[in-house]
C-alpha positions in Angstrom: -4.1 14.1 -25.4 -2.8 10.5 -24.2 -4.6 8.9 -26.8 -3.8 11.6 -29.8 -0.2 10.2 -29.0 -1.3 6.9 -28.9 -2.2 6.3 -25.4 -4.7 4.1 -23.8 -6.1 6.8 -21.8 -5.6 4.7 -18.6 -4.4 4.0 -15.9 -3.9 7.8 -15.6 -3.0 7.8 -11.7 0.4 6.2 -11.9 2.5 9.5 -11.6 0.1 10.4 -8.1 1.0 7.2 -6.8 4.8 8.0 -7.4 4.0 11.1 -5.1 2.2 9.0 -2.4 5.2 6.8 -2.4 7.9 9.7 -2.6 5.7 11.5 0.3 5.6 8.8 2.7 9.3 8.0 2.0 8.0 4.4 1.7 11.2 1.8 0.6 11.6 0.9 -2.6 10.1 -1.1 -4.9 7.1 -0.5 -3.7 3.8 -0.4 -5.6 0.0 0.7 -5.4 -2.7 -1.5 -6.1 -6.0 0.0 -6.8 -9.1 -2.0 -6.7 -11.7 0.0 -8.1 -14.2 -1.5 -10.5 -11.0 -2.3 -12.5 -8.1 -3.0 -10.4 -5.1 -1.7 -11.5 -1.0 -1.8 -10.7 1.6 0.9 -10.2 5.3 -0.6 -9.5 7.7 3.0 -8.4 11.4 1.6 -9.1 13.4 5.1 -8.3 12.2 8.6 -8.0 15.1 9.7 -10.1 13.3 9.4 -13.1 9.8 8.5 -14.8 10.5 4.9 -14.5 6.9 3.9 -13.7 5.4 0.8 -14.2 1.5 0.2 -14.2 -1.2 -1.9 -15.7 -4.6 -2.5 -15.1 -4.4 -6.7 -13.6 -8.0 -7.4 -14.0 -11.4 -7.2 -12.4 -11.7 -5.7 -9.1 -15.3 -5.3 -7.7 -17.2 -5.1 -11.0 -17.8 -8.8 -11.0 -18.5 -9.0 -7.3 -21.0 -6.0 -7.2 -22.5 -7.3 -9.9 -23.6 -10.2 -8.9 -24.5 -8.7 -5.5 -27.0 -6.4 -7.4 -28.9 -8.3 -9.5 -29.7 -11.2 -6.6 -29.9 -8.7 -3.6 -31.3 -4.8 -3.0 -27.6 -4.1 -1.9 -25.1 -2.4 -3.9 -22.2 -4.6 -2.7 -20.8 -7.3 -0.4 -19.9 -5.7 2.6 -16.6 -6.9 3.7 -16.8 -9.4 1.7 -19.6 -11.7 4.4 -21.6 -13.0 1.7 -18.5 -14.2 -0.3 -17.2 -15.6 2.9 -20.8 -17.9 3.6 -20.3 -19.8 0.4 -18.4 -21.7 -1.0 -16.0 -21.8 -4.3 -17.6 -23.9 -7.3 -13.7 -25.3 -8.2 -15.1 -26.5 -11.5 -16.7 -23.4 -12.8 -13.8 -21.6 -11.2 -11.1 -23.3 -13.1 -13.2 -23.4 -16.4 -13.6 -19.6 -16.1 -10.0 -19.1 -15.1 -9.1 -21.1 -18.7 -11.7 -19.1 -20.6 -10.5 -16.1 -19.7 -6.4 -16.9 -20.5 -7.9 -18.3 -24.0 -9.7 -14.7 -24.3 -6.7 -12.4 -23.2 -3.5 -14.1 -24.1 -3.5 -11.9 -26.9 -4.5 -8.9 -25.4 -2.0 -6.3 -26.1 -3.7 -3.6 -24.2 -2.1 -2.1 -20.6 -5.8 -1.5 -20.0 -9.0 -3.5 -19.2 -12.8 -2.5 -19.7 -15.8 -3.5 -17.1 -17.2 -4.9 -20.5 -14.5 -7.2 -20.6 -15.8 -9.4 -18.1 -19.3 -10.9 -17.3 -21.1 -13.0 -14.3 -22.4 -15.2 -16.9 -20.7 -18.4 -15.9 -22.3 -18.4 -12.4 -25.7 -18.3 -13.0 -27.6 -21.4 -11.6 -25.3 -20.5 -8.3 -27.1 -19.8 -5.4 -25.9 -16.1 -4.0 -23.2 -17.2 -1.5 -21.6 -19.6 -3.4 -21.5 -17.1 -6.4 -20.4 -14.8 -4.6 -17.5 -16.4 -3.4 -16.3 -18.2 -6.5 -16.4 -14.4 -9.0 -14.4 -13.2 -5.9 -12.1 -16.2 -6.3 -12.1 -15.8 -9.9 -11.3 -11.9 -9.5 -8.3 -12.6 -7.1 -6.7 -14.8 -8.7 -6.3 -13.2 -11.9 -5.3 -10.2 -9.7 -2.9 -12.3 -8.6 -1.3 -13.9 -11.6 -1.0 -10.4 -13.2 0.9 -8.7 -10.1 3.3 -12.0 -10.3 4.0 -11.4 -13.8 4.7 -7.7 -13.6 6.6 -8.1 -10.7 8.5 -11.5 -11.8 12.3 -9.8 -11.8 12.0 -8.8 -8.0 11.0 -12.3 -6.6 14.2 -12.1 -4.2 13.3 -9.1 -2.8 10.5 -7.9 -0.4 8.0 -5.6 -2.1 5.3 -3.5 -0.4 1.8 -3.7 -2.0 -0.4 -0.9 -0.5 -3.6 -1.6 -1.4 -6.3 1.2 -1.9 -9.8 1.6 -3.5 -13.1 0.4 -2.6 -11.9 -2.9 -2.9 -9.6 -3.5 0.2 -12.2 -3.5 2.4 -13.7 -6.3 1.2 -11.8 -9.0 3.5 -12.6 -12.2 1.3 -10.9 -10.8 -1.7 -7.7 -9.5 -0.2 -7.2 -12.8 1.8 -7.5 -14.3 -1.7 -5.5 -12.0 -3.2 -2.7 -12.9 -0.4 -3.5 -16.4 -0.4 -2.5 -16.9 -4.4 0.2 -13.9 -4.6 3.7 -14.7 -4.6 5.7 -14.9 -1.5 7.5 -11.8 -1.5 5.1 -9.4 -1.3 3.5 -7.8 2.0 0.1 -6.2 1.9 -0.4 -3.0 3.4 -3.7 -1.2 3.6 -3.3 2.8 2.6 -4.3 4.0 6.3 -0.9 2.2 7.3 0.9 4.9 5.7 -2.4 7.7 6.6 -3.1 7.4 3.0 -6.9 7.7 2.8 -7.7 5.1 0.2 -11.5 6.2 -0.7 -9.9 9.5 -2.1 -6.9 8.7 -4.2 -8.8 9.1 -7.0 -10.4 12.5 -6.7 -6.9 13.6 -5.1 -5.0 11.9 -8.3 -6.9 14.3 -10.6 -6.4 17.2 -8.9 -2.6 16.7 -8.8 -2.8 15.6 -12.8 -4.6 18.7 -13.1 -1.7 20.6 -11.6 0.8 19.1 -13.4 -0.9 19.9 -17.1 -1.4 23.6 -15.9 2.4 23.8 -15.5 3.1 21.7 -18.6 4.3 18.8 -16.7 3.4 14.9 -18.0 1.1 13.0 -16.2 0.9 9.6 -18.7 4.1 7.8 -19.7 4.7 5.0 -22.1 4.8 2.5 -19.3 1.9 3.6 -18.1 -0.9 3.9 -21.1 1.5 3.0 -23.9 1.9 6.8 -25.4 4.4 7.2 -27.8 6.1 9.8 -25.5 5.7 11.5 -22.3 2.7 14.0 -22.4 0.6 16.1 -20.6 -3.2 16.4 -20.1 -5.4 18.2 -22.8 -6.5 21.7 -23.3 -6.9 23.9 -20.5 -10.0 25.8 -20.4 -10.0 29.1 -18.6 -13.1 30.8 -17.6 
């Protein structure tokens, strides 16, 4: 239905976040940040309204596990150890970083695809070191998105609580920190007892909910739908 009033069809999670926030009567601004395959932002301004802002920011693991499972029989780095035994090919790094601006400057879309990104320009690395320059390359993309969303609170203190697969993999969240902008302060979701492996599945549930009772779950801030709307058909059995 997001995309029938043209929507994106993602992020769809933003309006759960919202509730996390509102729940946990965390201070605002606060925001989410999800790294998933696809790491993606939620920025809650009030709860007065439906003044939510999210985008997906870039990569999150897909580049990372990638790479992991093609050179090893793992399915991931676990917290982040390999990435943190090599070292950062600043060459490729910077080369890749330029590519990729050149490829998305243009890029009109609040959404990203794990297509849209490839482990191509660190083959010949040995596994360490490529390990740790796609997680360098993942963060700070990451990182130059969340300062450009969040560019109009820079004299203010702004909670980042960070959920997903993703946050437990130490090497890219002290990247992430290491190229953010000053303001911000990292939380992980157990900080606030929010179990960040299940916001997900508990996100759709709750978007669920609020298309049963005709309530909106995607916004135009969010996916870029012409108006507030609600999920699809509901299919009773």
């Amino acid at each position: 239905k997001d995309i029938e009033n043209g929507g994106e069809g993602a992020p769809l999670t933003p309006i759960f976040h919202k509730h996390l926030i509102k729940s946990k009567k965390i201070e605002l601004p606060a925001c989410i940040l999800n790294i998933g395959g696809i790491s993606n932002l939620t920025l809650i301004r009030n709860f007065n309204n439906n003044e939510i802002l999210s985008e997906d920011v870039g990569p999150g693991n897909c580049l990372i596990d990638s790479w992991i499972q093609t050179h090893t029989n793992k399915k991931f780095d676990l917290d982040g150890k390999i990435s943190n035994r090599g070292e950062i090919n600043e060459v490729i790094l910077e080369q890749a970083l330029e590519t990729h601006e050149n490829n998305f400057q243009k890029k009109e879309n609040r959404s990203f695809d794990t297509n849209d990104f490839d482990i191509s320009f660190v083959r010949g690395l040995n596994l360490e070191d490529g390990a740790a320059t796609l997680t360098a390359f993942s963060a700070k993309i990451m990182s130059s998105k969340i300062g450009f969303l969040l560019k109009d609170f820079k004299k203010k203190n702004i909670k980042i609580i960070v959920c997903g697969g993703g946050r437990k993999n130490k090497s890219l969240i002290n990247q992430i920190k290491l190229n953010s902008i000053k303001n911000l302060i990292f939380h992980d979701s157990e900080d606030f007892q929010i179990n960040g492996d299940f916001i997900e599945s508990e996100a759709f549930g709750y978007l669920a909910i609020r298309s049963i009772q005709s309530l909106p779950i995607s916004f135009p801030s969010t996916t870029g739908c012409a108006a507030p709307c609600s999920g699809g058909k509901i299919v009773k059995f």
